[in-house]
PDB file of N, CA, C and O in Angstrom:
ATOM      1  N   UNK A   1       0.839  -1.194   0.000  1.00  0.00           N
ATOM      2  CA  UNK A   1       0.000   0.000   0.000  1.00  0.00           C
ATOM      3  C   UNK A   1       0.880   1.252   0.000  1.00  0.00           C
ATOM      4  O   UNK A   1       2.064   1.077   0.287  1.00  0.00           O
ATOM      5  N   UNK A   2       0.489   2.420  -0.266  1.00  0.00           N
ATOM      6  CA  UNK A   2       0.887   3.623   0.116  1.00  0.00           C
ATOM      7  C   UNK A   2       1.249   4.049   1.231  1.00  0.00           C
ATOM      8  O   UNK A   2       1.164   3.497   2.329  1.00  0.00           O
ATOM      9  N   UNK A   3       1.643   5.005   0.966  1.00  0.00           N
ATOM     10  CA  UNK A   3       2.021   6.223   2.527  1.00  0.00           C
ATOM     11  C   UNK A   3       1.865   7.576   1.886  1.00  0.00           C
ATOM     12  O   UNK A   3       1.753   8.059   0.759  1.00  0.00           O
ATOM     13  N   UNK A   4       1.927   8.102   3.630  1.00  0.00           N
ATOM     14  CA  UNK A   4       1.194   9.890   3.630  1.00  0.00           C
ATOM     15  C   UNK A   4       2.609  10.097   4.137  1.00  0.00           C
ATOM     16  O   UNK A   4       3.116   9.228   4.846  1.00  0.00           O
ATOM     17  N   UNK A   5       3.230  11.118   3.839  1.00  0.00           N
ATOM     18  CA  UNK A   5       4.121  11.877   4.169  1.00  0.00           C
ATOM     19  C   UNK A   5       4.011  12.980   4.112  1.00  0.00           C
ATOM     20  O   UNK A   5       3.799  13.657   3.105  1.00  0.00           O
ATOM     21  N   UNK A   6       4.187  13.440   5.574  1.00  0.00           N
ATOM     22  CA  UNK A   6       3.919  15.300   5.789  1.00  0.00           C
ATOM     23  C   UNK A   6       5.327  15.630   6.416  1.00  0.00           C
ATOM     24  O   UNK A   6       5.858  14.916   7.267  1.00  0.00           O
ATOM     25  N   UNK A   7       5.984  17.012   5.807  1.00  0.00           N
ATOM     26  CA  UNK A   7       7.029  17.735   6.219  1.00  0.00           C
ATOM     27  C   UNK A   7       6.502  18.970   6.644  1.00  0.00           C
ATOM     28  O   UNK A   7       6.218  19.887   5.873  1.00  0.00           O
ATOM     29  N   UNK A   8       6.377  18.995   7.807  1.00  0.00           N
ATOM     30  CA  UNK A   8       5.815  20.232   7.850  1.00  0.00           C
ATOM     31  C   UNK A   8       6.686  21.368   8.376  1.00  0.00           C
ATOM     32  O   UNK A   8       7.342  20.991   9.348  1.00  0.00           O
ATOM     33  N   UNK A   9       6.927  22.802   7.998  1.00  0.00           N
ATOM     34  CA  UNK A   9       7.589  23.975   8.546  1.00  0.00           C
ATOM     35  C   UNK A   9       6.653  24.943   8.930  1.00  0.00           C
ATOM     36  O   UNK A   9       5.423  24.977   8.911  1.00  0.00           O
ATOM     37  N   UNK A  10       7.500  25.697   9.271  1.00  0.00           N
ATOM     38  CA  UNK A  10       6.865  27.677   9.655  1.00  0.00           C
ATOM     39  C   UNK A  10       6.091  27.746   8.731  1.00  0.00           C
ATOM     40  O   UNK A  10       4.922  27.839   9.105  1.00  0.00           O
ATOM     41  N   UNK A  11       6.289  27.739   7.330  1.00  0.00           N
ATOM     42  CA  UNK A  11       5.730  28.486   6.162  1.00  0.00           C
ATOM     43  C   UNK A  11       4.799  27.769   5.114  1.00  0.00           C
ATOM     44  O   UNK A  11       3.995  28.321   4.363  1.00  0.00           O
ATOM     45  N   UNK A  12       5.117  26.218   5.234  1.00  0.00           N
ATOM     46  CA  UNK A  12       4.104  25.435   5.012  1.00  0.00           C
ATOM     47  C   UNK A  12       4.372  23.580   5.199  1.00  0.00           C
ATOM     48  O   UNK A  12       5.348  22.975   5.644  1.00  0.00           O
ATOM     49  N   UNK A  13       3.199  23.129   4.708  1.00  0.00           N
ATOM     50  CA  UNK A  13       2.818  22.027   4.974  1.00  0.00           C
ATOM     51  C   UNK A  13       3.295  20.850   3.501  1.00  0.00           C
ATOM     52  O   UNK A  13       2.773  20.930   2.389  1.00  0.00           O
ATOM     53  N   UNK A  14       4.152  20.044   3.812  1.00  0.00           N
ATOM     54  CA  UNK A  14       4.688  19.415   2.181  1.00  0.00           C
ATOM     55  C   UNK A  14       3.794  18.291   2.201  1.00  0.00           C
ATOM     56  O   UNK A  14       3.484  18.000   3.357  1.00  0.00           O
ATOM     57  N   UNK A  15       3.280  17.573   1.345  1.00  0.00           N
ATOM     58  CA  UNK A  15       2.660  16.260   1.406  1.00  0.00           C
ATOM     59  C   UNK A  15       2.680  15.563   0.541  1.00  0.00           C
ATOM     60  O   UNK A  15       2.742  16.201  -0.510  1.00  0.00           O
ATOM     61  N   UNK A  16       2.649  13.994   0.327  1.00  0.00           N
ATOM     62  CA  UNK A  16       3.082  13.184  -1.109  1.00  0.00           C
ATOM     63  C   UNK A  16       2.811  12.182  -0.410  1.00  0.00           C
ATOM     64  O   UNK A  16       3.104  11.738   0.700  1.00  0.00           O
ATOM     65  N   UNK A  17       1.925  11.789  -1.656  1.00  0.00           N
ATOM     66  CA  UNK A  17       1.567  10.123  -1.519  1.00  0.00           C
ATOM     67  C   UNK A  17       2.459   9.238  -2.064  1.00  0.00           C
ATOM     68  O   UNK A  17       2.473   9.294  -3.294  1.00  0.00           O
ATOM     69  N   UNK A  18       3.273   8.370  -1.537  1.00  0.00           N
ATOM     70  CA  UNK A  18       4.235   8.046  -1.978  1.00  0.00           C
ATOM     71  C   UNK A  18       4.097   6.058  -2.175  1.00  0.00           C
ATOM     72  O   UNK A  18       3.339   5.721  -1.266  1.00  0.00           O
ATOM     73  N   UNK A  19       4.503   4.866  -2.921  1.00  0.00           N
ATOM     74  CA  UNK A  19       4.832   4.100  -3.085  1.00  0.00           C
ATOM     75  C   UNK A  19       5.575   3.396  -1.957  1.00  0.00           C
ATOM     76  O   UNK A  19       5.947   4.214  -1.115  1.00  0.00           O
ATOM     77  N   UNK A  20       5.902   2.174  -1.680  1.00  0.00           N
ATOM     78  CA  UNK A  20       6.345   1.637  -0.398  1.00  0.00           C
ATOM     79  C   UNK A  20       7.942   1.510  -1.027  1.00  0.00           C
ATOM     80  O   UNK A  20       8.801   0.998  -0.310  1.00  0.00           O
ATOM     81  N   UNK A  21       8.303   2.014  -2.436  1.00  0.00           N
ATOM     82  CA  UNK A  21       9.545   2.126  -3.226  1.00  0.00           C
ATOM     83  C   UNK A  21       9.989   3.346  -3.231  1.00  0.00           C
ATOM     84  O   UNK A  21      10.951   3.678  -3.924  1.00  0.00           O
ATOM     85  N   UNK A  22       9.283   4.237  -2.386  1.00  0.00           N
ATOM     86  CA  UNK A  22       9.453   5.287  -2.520  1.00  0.00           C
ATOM     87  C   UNK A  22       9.634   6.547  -3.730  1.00  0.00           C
ATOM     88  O   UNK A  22      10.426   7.487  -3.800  1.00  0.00           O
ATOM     89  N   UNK A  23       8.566   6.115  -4.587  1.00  0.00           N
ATOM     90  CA  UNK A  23       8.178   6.842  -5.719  1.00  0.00           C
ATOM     91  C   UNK A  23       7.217   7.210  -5.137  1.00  0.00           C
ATOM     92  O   UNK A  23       6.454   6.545  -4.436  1.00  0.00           O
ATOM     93  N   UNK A  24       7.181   8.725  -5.491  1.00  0.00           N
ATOM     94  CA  UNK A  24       6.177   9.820  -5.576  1.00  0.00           C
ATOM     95  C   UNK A  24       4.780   9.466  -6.282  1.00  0.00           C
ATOM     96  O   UNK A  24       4.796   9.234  -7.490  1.00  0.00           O
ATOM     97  N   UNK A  25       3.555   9.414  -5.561  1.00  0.00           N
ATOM     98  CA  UNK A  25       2.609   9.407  -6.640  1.00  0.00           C
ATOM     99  C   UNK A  25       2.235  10.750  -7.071  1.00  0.00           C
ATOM    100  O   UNK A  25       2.217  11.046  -8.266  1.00  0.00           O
ATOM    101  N   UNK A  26       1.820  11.887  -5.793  1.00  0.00           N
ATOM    102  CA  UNK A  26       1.579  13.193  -5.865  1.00  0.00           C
ATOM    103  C   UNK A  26       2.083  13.366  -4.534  1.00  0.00           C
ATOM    104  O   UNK A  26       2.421  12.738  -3.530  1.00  0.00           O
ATOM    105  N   UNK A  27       1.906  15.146  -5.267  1.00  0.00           N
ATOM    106  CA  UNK A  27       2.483  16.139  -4.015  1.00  0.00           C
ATOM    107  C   UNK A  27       1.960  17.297  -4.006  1.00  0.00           C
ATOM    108  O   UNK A  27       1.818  17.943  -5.045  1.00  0.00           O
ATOM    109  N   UNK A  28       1.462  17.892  -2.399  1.00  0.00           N
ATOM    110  CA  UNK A  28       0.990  18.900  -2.599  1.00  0.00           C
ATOM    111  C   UNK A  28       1.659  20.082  -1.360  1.00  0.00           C
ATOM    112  O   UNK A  28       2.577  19.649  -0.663  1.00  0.00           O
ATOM    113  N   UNK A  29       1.291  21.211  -1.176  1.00  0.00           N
ATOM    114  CA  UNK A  29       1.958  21.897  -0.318  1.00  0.00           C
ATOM    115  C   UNK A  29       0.743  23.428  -0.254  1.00  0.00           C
ATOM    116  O   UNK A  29       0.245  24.172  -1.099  1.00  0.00           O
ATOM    117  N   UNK A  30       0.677  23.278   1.475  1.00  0.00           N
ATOM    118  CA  UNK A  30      -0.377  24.635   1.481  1.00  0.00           C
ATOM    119  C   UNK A  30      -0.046  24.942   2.602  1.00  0.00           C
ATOM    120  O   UNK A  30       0.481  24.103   3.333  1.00  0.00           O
ATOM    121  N   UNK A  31      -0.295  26.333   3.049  1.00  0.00           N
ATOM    122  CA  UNK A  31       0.845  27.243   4.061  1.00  0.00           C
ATOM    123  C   UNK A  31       0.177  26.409   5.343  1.00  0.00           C
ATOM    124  O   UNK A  31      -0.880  25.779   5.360  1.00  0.00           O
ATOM    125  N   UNK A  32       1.044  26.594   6.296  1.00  0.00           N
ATOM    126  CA  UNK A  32       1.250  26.193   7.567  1.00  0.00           C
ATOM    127  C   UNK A  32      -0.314  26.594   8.506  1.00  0.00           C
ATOM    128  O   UNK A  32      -0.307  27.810   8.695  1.00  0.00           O
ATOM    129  N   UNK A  33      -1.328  26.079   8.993  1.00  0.00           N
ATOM    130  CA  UNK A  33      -1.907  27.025   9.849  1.00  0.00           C
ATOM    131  C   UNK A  33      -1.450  27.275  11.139  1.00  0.00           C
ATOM    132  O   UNK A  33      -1.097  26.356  11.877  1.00  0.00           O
ATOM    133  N   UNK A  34      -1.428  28.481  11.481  1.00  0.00           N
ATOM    134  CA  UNK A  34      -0.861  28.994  12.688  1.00  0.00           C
ATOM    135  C   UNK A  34      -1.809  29.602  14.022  1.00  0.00           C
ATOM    136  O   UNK A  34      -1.394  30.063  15.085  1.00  0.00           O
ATOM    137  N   UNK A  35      -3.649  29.369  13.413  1.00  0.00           N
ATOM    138  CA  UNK A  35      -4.252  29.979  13.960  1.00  0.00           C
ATOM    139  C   UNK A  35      -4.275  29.431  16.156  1.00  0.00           C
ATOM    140  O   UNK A  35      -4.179  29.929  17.278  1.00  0.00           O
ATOM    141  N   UNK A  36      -4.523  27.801  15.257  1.00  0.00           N
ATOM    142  CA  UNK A  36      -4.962  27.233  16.419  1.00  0.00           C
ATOM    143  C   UNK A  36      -4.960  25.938  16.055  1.00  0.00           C
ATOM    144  O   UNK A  36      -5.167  25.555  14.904  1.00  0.00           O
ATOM    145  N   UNK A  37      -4.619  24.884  17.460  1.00  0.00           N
ATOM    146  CA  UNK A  37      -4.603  23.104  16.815  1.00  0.00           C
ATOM    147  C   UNK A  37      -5.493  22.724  16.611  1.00  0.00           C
ATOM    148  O   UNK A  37      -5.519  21.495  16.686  1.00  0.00           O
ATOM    149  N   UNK A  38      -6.407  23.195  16.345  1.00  0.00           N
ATOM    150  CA  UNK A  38      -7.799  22.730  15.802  1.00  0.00           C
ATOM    151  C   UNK A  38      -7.785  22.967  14.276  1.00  0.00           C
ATOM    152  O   UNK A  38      -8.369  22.133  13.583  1.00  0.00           O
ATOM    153  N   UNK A  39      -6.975  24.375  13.477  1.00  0.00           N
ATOM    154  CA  UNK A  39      -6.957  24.193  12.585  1.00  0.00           C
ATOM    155  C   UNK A  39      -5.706  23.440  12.161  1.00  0.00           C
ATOM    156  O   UNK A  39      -5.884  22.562  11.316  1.00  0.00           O
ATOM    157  N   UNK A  40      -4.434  23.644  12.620  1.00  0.00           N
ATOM    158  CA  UNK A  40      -3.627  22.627  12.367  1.00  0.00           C
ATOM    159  C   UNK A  40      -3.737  21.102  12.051  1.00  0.00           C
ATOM    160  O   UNK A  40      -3.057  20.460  11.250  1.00  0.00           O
ATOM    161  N   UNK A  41      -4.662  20.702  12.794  1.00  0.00           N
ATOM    162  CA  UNK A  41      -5.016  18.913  12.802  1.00  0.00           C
ATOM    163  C   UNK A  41      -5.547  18.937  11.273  1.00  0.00           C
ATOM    164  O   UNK A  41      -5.130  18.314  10.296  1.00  0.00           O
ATOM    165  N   UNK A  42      -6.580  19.843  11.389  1.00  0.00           N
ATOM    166  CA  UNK A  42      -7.162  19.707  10.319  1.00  0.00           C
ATOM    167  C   UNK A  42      -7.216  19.744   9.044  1.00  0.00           C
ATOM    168  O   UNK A  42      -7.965  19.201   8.232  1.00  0.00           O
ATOM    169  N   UNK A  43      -6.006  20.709   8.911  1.00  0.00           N
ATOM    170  CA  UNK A  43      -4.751  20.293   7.706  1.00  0.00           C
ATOM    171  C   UNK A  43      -4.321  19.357   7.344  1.00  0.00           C
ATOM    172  O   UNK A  43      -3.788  19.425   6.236  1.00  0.00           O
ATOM    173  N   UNK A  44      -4.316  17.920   8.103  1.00  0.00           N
ATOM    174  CA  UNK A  44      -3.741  17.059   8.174  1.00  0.00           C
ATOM    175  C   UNK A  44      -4.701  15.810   7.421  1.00  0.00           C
ATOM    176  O   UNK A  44      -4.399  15.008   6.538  1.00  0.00           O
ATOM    177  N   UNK A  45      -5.710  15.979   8.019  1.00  0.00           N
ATOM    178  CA  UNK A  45      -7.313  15.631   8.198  1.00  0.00           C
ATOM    179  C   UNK A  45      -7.543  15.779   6.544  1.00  0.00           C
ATOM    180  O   UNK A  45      -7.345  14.765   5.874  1.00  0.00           O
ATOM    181  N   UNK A  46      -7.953  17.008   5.867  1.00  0.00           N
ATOM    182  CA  UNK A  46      -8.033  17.665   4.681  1.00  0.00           C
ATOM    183  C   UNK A  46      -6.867  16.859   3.600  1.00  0.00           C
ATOM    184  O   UNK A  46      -7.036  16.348   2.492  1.00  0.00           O
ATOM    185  N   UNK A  47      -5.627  17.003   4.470  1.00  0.00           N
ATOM    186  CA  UNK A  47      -4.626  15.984   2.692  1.00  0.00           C
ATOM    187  C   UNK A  47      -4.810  15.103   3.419  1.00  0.00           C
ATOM    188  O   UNK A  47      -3.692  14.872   3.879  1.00  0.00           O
ATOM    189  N   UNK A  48      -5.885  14.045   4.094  1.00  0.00           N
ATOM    190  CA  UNK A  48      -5.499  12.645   3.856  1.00  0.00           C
ATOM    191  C   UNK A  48      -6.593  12.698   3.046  1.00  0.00           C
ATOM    192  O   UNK A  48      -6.416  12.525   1.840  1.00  0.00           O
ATOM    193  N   UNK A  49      -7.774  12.919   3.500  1.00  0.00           N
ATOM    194  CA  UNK A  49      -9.180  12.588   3.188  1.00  0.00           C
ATOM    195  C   UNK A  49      -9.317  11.984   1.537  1.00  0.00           C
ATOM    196  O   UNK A  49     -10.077  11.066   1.231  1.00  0.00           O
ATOM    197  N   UNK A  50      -8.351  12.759   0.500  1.00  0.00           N
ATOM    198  CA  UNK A  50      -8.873  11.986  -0.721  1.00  0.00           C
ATOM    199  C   UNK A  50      -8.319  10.514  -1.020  1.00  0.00           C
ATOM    200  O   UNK A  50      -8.683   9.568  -1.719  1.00  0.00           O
ATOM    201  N   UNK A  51      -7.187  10.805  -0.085  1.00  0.00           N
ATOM    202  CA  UNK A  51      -6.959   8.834  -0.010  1.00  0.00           C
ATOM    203  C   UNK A  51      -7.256   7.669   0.597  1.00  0.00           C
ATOM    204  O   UNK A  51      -6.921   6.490   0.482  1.00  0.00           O
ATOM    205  N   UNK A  52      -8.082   8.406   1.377  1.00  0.00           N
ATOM    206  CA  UNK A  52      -8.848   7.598   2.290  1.00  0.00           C
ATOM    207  C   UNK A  52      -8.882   5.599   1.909  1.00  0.00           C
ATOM    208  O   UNK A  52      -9.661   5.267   1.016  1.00  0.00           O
ATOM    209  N   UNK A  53      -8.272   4.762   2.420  1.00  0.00           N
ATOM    210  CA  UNK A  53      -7.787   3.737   1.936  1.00  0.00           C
ATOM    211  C   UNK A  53      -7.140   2.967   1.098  1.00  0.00           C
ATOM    212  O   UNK A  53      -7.430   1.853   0.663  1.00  0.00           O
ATOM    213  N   UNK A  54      -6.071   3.777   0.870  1.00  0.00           N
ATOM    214  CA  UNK A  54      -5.212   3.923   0.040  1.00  0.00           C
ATOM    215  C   UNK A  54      -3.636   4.044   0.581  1.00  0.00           C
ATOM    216  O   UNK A  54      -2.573   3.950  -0.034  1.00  0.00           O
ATOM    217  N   UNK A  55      -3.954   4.309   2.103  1.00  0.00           N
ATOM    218  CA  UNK A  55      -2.737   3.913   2.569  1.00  0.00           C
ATOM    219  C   UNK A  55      -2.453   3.026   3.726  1.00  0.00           C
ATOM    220  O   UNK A  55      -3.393   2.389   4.201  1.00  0.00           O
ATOM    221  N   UNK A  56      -1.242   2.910   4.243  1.00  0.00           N
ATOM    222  CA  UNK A  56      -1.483   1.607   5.529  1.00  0.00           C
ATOM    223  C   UNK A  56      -0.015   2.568   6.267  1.00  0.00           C
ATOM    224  O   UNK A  56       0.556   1.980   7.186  1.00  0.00           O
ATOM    225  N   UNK A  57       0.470   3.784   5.921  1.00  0.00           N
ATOM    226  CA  UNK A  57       1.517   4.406   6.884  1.00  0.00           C
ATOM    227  C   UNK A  57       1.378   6.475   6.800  1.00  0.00           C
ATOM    228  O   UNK A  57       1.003   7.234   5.906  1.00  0.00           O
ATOM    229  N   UNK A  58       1.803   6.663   7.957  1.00  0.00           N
ATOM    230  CA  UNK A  58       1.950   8.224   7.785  1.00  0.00           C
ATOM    231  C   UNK A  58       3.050   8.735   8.621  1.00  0.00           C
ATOM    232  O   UNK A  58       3.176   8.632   9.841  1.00  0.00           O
ATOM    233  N   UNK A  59       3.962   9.402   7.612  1.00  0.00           N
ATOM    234  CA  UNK A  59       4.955   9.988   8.342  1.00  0.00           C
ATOM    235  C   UNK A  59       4.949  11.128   8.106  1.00  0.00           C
ATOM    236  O   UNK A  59       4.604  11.682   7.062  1.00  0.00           O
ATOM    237  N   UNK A  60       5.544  11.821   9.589  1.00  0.00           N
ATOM    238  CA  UNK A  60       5.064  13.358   9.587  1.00  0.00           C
ATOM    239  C   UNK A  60       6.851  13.586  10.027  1.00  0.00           C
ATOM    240  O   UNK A  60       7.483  12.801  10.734  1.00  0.00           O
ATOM    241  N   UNK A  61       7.319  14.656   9.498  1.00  0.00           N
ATOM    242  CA  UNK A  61       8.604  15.413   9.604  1.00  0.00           C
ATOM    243  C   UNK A  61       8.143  16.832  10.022  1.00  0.00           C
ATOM    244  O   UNK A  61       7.466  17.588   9.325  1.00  0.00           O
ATOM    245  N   UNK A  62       8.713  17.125  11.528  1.00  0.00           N
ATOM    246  CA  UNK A  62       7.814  18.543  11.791  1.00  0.00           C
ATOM    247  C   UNK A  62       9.256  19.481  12.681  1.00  0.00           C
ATOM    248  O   UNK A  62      10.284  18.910  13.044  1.00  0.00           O
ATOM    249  N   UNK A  63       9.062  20.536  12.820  1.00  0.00           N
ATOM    250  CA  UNK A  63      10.745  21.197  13.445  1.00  0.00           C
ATOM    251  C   UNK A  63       9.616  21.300  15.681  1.00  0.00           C
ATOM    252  O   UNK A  63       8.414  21.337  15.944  1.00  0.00           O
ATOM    253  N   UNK A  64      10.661  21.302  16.459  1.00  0.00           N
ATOM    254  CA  UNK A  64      10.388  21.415  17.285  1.00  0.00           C
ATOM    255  C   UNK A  64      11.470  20.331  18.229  1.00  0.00           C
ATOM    256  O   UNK A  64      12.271  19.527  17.752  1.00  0.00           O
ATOM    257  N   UNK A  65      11.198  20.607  19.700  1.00  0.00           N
ATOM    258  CA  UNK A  65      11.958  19.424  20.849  1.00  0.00           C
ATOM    259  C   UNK A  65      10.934  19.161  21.420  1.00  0.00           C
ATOM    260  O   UNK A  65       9.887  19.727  21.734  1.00  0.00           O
ATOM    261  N   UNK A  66      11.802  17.372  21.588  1.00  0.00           N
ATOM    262  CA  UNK A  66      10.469  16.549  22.811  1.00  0.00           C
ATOM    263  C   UNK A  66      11.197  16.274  23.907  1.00  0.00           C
ATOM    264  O   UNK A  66      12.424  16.367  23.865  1.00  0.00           O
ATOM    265  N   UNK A  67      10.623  15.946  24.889  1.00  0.00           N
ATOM    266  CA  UNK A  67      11.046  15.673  25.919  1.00  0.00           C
ATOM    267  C   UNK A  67      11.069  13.824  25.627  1.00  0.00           C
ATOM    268  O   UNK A  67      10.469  13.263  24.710  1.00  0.00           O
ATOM    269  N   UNK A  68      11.756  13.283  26.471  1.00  0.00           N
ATOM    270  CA  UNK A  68      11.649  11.544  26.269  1.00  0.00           C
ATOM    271  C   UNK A  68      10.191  11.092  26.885  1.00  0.00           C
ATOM    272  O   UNK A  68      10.013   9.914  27.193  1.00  0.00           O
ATOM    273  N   UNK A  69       9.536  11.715  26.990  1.00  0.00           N
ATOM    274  CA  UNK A  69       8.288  10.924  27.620  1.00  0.00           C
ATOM    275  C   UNK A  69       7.678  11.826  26.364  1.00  0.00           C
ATOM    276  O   UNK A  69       6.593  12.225  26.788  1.00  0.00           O
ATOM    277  N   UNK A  70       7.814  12.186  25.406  1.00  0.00           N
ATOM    278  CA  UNK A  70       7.305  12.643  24.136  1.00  0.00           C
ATOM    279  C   UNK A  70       6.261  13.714  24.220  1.00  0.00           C
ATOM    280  O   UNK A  70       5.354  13.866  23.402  1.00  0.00           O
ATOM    281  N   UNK A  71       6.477  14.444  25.292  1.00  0.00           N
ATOM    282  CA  UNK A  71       5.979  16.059  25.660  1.00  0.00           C
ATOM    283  C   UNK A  71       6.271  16.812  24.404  1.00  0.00           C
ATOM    284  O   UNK A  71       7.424  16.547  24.063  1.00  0.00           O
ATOM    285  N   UNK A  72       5.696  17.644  23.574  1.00  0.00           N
ATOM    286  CA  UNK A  72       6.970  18.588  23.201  1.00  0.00           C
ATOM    287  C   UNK A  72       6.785  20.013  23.844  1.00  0.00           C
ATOM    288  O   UNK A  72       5.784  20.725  23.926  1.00  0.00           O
ATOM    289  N   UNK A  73       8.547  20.261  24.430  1.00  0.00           N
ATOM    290  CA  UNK A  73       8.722  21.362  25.016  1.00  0.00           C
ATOM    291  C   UNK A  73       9.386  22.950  24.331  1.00  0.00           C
ATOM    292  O   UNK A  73       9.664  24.041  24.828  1.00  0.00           O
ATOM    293  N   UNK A  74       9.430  22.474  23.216  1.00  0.00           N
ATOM    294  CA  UNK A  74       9.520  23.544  22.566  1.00  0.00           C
ATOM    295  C   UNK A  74       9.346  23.558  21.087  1.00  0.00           C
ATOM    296  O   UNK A  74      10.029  22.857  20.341  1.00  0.00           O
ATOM    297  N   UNK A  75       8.242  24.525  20.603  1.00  0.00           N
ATOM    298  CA  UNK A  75       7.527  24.062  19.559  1.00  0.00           C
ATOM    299  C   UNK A  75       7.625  25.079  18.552  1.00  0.00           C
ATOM    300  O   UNK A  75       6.632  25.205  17.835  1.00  0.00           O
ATOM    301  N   UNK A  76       8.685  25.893  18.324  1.00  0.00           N
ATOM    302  CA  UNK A  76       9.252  27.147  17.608  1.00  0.00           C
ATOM    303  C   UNK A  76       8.607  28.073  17.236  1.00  0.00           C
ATOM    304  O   UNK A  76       8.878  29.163  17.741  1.00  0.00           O
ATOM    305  N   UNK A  77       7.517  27.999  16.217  1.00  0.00           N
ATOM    306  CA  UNK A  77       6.499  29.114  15.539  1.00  0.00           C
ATOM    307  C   UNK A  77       5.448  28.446  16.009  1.00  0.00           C
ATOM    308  O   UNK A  77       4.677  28.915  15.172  1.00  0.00           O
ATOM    309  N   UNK A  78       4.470  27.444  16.915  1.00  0.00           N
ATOM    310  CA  UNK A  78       3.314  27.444  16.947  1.00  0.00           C
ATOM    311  C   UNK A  78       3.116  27.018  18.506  1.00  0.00           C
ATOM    312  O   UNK A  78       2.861  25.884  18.912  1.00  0.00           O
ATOM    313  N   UNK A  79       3.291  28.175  19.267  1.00  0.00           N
ATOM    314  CA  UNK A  79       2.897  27.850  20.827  1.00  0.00           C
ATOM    315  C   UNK A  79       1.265  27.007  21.154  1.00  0.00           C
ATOM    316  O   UNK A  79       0.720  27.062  22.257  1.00  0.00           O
ATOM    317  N   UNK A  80       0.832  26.452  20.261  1.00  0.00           N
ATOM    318  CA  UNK A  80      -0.149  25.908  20.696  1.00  0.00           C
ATOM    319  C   UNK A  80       0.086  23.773  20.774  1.00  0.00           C
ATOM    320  O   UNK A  80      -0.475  22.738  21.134  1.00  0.00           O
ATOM    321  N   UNK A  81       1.527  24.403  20.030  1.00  0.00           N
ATOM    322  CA  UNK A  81       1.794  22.391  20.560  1.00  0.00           C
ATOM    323  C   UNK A  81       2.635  22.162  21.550  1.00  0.00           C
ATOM    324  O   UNK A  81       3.279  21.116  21.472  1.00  0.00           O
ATOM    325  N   UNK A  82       2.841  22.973  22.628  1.00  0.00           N
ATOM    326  CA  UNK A  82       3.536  23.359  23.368  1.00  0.00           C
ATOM    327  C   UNK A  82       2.737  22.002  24.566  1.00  0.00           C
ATOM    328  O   UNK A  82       1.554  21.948  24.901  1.00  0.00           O
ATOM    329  N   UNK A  83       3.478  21.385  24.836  1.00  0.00           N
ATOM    330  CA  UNK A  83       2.665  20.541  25.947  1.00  0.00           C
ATOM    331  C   UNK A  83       1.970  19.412  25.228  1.00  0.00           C
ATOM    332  O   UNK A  83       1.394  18.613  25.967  1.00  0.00           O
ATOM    333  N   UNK A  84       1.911  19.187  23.892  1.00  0.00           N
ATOM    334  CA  UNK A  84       1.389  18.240  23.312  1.00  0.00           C
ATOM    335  C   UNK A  84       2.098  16.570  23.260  1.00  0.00           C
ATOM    336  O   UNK A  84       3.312  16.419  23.128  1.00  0.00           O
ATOM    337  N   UNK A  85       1.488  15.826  23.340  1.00  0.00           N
ATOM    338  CA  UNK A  85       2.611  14.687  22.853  1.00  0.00           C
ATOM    339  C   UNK A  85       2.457  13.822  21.886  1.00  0.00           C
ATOM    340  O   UNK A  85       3.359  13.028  21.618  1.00  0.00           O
TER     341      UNK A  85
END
């Protein structure tokens, strides 16, 4: 099956459905939301939805520090994942 791969930065959100060979099927990219984690998730939510069974993995690449009990304690441009794990 496929995979979801999200890179996400400050400025936006990368995404590609990718092959378990790691060929690209598509790729898309739309700015970062910064409002609130409600809209953040939902970014996430929004590029899976048209593949909806089509994949069996999701990897997310995101900037920030965790703590080892997988807190994160510092979350650079979006103080609202601040405490999240």
């Amino acid at each position: 099956m496929d995979k979801l791969i999200y890179d996400v930065g400050a400025s936006n959100i990368k995404f590609a459905l990718m092959t378990d060979r790691g060929e690209i099927l598509e790729r898309r990219k739309i700015p970062t939301p910064r409002e609130s984690l409600e809209e953040y998730l939902k970014a996430f939510t929004d590029l899976a939805a048209p593949y909806a069974g089509r994949y069996d993995a999701v990897g997310i690449s995101t900037n920030g520090r965790m703590q080892p009990d997988g807190n994160t304690y510092r979350a650079y441009t979006m103080n609202f994942l601040m405490g999240i794990d």
